[in-house]
VEXKEFI-908977 format. One record per residue (C-alpha): residue number from 1; residue in three letters; x, y negated, z negated. Coordinates in Angstrom, 2 decimals, always signed. Layout:
// VEXKEFI-908977
<atom><n>NUM</n><res>ALA</res><east>X</east><north>Y</north><up>Z</up></atom>
...
// end
This chain:
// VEXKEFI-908977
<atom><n>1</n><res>UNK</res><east>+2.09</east><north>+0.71</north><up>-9.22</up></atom>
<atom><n>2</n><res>UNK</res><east>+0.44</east><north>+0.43</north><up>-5.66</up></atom>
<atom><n>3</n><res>UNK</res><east>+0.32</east><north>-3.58</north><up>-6.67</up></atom>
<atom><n>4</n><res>UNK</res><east>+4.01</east><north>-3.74</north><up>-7.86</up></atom>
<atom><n>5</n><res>UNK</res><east>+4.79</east><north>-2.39</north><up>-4.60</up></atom>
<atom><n>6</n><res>UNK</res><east>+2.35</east><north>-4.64</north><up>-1.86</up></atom>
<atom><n>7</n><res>UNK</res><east>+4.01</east><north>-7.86</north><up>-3.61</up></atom>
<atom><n>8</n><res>UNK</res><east>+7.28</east><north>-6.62</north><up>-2.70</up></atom>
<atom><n>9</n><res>UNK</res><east>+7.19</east><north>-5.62</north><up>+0.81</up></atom>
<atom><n>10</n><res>UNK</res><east>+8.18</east><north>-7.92</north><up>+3.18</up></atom>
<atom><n>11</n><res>UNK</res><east>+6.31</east><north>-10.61</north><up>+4.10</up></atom>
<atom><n>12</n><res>UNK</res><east>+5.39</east><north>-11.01</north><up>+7.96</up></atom>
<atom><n>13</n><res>UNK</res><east>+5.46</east><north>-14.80</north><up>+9.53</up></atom>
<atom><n>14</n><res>UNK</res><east>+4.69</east><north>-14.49</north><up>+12.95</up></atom>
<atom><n>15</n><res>UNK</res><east>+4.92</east><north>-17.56</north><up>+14.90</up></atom>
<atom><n>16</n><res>UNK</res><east>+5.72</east><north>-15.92</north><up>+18.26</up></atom>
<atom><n>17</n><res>UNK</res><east>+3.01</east><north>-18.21</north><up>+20.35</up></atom>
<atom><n>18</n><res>UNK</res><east>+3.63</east><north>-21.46</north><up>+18.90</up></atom>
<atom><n>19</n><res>UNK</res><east>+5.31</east><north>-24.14</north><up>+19.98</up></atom>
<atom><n>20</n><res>UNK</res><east>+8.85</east><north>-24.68</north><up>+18.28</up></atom>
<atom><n>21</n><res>UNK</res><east>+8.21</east><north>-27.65</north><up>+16.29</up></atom>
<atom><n>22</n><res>UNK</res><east>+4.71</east><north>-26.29</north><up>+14.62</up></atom>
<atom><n>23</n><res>UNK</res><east>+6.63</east><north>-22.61</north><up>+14.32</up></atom>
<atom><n>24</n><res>UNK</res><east>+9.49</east><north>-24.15</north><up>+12.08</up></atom>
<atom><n>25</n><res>UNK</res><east>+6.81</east><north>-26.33</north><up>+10.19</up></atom>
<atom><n>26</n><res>UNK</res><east>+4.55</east><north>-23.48</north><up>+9.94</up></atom>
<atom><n>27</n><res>UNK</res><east>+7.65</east><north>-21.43</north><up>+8.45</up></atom>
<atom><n>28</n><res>UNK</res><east>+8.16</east><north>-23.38</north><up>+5.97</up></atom>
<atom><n>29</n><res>UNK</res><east>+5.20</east><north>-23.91</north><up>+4.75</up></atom>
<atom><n>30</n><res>UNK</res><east>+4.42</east><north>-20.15</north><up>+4.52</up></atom>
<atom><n>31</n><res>UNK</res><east>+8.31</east><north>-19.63</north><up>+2.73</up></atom>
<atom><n>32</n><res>UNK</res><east>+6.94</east><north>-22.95</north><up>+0.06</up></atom>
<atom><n>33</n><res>UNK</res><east>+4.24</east><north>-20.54</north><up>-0.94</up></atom>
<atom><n>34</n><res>UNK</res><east>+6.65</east><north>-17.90</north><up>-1.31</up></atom>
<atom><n>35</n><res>UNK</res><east>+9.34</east><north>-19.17</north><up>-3.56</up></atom>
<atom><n>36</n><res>UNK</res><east>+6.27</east><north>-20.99</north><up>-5.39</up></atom>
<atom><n>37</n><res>UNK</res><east>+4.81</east><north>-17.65</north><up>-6.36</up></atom>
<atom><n>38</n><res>UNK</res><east>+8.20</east><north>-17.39</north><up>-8.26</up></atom>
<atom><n>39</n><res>UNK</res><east>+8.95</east><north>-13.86</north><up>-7.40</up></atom>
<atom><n>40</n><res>UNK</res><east>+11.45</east><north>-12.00</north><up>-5.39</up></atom>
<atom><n>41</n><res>UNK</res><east>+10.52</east><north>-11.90</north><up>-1.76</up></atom>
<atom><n>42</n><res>UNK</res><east>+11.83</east><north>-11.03</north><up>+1.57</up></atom>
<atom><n>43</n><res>UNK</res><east>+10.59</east><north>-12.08</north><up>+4.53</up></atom>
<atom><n>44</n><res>UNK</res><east>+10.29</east><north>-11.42</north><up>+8.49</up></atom>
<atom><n>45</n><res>UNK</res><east>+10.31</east><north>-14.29</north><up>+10.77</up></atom>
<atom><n>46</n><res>UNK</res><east>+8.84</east><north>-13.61</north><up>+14.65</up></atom>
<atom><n>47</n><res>UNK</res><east>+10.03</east><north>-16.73</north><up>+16.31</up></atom>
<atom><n>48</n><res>UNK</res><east>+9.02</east><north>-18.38</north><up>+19.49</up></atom>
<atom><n>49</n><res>UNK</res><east>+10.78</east><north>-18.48</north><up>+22.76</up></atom>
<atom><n>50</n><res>UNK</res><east>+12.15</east><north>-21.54</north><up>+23.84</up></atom>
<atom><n>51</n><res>UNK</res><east>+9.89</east><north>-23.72</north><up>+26.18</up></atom>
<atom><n>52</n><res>UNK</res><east>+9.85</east><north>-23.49</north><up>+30.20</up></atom>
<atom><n>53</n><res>UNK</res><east>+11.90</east><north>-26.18</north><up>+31.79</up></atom>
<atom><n>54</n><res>UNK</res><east>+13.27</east><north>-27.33</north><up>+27.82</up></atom>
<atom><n>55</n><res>UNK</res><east>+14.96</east><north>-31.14</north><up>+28.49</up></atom>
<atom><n>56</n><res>UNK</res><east>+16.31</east><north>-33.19</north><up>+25.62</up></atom>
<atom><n>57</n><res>UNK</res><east>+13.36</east><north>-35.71</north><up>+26.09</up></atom>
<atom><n>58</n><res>UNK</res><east>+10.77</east><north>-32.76</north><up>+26.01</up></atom>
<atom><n>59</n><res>UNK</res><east>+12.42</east><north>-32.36</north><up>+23.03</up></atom>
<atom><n>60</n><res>UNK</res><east>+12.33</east><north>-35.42</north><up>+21.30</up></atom>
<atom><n>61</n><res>UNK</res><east>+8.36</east><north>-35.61</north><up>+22.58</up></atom>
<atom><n>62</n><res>UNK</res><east>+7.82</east><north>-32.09</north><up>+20.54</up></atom>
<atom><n>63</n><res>UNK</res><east>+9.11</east><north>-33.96</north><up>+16.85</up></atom>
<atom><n>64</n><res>UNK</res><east>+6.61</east><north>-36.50</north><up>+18.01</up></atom>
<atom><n>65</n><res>UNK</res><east>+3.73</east><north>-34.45</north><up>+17.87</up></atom>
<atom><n>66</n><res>UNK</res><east>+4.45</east><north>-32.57</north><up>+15.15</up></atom>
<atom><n>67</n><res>UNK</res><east>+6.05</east><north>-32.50</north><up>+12.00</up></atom>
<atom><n>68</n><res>UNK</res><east>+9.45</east><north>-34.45</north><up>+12.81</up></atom>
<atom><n>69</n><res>UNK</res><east>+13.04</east><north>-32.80</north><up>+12.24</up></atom>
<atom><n>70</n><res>UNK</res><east>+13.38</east><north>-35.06</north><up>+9.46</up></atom>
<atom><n>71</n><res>UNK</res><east>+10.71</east><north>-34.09</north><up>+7.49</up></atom>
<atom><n>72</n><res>UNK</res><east>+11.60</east><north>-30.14</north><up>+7.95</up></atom>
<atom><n>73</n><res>UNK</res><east>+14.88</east><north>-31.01</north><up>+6.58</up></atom>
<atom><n>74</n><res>UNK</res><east>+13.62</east><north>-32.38</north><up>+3.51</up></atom>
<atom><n>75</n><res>UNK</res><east>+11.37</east><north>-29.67</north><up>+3.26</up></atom>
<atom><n>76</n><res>UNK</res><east>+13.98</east><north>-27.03</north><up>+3.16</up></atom>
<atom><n>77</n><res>UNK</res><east>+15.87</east><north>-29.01</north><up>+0.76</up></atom>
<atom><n>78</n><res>UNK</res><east>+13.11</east><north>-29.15</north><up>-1.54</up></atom>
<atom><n>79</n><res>UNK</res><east>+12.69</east><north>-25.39</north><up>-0.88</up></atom>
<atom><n>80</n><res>UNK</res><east>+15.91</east><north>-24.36</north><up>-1.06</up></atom>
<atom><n>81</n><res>UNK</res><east>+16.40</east><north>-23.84</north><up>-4.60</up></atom>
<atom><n>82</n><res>UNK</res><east>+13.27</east><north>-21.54</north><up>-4.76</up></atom>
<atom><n>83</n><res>UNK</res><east>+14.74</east><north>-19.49</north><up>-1.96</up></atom>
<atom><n>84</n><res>UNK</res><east>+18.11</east><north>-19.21</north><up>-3.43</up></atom>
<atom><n>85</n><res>UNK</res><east>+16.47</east><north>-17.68</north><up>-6.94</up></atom>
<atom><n>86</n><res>UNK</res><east>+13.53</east><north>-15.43</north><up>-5.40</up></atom>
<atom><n>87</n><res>UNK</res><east>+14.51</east><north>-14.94</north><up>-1.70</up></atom>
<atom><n>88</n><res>UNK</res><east>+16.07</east><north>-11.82</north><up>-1.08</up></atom>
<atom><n>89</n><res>UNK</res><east>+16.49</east><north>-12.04</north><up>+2.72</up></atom>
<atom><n>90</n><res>UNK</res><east>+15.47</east><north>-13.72</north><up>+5.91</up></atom>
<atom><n>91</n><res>UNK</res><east>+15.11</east><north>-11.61</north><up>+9.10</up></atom>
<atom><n>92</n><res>UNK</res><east>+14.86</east><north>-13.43</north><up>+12.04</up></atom>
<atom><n>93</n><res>UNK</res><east>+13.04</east><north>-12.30</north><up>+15.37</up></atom>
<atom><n>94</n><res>UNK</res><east>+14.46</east><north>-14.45</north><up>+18.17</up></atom>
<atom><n>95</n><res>UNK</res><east>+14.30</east><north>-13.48</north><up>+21.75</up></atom>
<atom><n>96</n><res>UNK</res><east>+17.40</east><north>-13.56</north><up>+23.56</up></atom>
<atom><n>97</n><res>UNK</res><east>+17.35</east><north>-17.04</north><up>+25.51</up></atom>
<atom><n>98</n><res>UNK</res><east>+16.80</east><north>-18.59</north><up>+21.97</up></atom>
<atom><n>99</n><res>UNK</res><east>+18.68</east><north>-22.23</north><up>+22.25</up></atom>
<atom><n>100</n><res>UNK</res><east>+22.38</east><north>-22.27</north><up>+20.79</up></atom>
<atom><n>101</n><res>UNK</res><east>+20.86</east><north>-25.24</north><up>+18.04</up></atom>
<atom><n>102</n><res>UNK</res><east>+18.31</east><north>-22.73</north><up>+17.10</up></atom>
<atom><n>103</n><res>UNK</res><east>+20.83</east><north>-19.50</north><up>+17.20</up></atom>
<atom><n>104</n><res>UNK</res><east>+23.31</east><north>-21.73</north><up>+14.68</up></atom>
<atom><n>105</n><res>UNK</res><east>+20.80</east><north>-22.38</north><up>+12.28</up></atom>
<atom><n>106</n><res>UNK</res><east>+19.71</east><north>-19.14</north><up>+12.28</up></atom>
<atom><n>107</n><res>UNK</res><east>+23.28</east><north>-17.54</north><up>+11.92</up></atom>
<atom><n>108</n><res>UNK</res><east>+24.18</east><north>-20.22</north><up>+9.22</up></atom>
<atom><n>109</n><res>UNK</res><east>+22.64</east><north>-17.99</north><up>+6.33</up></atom>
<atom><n>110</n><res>UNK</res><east>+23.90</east><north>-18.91</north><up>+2.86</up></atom>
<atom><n>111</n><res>UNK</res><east>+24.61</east><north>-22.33</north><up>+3.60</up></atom>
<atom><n>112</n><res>UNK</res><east>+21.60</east><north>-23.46</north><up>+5.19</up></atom>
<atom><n>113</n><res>UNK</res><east>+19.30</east><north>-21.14</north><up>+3.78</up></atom>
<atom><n>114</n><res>UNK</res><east>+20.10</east><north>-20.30</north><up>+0.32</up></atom>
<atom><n>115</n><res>UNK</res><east>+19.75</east><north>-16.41</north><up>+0.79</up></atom>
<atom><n>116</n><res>UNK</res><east>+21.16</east><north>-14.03</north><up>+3.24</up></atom>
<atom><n>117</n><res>UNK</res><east>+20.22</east><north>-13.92</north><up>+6.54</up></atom>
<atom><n>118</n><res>UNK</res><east>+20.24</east><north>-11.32</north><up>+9.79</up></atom>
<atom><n>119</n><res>UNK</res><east>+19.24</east><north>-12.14</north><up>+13.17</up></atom>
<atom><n>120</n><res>UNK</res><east>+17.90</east><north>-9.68</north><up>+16.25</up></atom>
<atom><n>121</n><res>UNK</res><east>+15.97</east><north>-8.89</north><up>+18.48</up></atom>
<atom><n>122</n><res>UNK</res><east>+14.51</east><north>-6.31</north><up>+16.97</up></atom>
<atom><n>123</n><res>UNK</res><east>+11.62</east><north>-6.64</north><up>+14.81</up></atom>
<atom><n>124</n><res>UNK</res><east>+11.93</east><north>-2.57</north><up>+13.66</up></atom>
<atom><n>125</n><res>UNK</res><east>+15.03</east><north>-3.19</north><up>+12.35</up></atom>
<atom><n>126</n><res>UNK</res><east>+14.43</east><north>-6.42</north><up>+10.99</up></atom>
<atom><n>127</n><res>UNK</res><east>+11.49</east><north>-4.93</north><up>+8.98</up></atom>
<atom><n>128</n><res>UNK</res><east>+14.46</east><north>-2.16</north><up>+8.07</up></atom>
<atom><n>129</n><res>UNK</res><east>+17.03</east><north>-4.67</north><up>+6.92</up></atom>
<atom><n>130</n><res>UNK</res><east>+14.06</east><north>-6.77</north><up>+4.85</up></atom>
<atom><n>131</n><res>UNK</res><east>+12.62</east><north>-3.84</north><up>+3.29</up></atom>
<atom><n>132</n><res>UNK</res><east>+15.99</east><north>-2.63</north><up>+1.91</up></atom>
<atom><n>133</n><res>UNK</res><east>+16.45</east><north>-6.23</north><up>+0.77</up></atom>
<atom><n>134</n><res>UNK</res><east>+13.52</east><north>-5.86</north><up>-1.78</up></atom>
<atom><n>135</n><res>UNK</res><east>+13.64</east><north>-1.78</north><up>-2.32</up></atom>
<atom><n>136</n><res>UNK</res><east>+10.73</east><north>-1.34</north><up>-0.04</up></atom>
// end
C-alpha cells in the first residue's frame, strides 16, 4: 500500500535557479517521463524568476542557447496527449514579477496543457491543490 501511495503523490519539478529557457525544457522533459510511465500523476512546478534587465534580444539570445521555442512547442504537442489521459493537475510556482507571456501560458490550462491547471505563489498550497488532485 505504502507503494500505491509514493507513485501517487505529487511529483516535485523544481527549476527555481535555472535560466527560463533550460527550466521550460527541463519541464518537459521531466512531465515526458511522467505521462510515459502511463499512470495518473500530478505535478508541482517551482519556476524561475524572470531575468535582471530581461530585453527582447536577451530573449531571443536565451532560445539560442538552449532548446529553441520551437522545439518546446513540438514537445508539448507530442506530450500533450499523455498529459490529457494521466495528468491530473499542474501547479505552478511563479513569483510575482513572472512576465505576462509566461503568466498566459500558465493561466491557459486546458487548452494549452491538456489538464487543469492553478497558478500561485504559494508552493504550500500548490502542494494542497496537487495532492487533492491525485487523493494524496
Amino acid at each position: 500500500m505504502d507503494i500505491q501511495g509514493a507513485a501517487r503523490a505529487p511529483r516535485e519539478i523544481d527549476t527555481s535557479g535555472l535560466p527560463m529557457d533550460q527550466a521550460q525544457a527541463l519541464v518537459l522533459d521531466e512531465l515526458r517521463a511522467l505521462t510515459e510511465r502511463a499512470e495518473p500523476f500530478a505535478a508541482i512546478l517551482l519556476m524561475p524568476a524572470p531575468p535582471e534587465g530581461r530585453t527582447p534580444a536577451a530573449s531571443a539570445s536565451a532560445s539560442v542557447s538552449g532548446t529553441s521555442t520551437a522545439d518546446r512547442v513540438r514537445t508539448l504537442k507530442l506530450i500533450r496527449p499523455g498529459l490529457t489521459a494521466f495528468c491530473r493537475g499542474l501547479a505552478f510556482v511563479a513569483p510575482a514579477d513572472v512576465p505576462a507571456e509566461r503568466a498566459e501560458a500558465i493561466h491557459s490550462g486546458e487548452q494549452l496543457w491538456g489538464c487543469p491547471t492553478m497558478a500561485t505563489q504559494d508552493v504550500t498550497a500548490a502542494r494542497a491543490w496537487a495532492g487533492a488532485r491525485v487523493g494524496d
